[in-house]
N, C-alpha and C positions, 0 to 999 in steps of 0.2 A: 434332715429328718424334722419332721413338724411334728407340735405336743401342745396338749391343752392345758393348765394349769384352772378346774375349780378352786375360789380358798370358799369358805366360809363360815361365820360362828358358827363356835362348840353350840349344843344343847345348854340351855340352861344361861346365855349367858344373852345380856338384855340388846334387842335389835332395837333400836329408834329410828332407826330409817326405812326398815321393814313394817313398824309401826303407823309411820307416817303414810307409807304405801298405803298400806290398809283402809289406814281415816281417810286419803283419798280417794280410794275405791266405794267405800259406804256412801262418802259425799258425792260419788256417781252413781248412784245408785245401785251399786254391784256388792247387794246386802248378801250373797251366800259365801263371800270370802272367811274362812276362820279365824287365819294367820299369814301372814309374809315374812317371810326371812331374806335379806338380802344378800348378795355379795358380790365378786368379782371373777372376772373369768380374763388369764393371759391364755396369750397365743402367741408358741415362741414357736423358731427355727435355728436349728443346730445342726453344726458340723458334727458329728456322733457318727463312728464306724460301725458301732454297735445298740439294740436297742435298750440292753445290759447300763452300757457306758453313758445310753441318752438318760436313761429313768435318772442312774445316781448322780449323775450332774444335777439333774433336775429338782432333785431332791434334798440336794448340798445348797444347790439356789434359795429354795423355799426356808429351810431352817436359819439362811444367813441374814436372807431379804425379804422375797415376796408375802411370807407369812409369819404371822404374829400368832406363834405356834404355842404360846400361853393360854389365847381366845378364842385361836383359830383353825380348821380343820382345811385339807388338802387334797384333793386328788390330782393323778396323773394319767392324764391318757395321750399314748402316741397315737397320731391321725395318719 
C-alpha cells in the first residue's frame, strides 16, 4: 500500500524559507505572488493488510518522527 505524507506549518507560525521563496519570485519578476509557505511531502510504501491498519501506523510514524507536531500540521492520503 502506498501513502502520501503532506507535513506543513501550523498558521501563524514564521516561514523563512517560504519567505525566501517569495523575495525570489519578486526578484523574477513574479510581483503577483502574496505569500509562500513551504514544506515537505514523504512517500511511503507499506506492508498494511488494512487501510484502517495503514493510516494508524502512519500516523504513530508522524507523531514519533516525521512531524514536529508542536509547528507542524499533517495529512494523509493513501494513493
Amino acid at each position: 500500500m502506498k501513502a502520501r505524507v503532506t507535513i506543513m506549518l501550523k498558521d501563524g507560525v514564521l516561514d523563512p524559507q517560504g519567505e525566501a521563496i517569495k523575495q525570489a519570485l519578486t526578484s523574477l519578476e513574479y510581483n503577483k505572488v502574496n505569500s509562500v509557505r513551504q514544506g515537505k511531502v514523504i512517500d511511503l510504501e507499506l506492508n498494511e493488510s488494512s487501510k484502517k491498519a495503514a493510516i494508524d501506523s502512519i500516523q504513530e510514524m508522524c507523531e514519533k518522527l516525521l512531524a514536529n507536531t508542536v509547528i507542524e500540521n499533517y495529512e494523509i492520503k493513501l494513493l
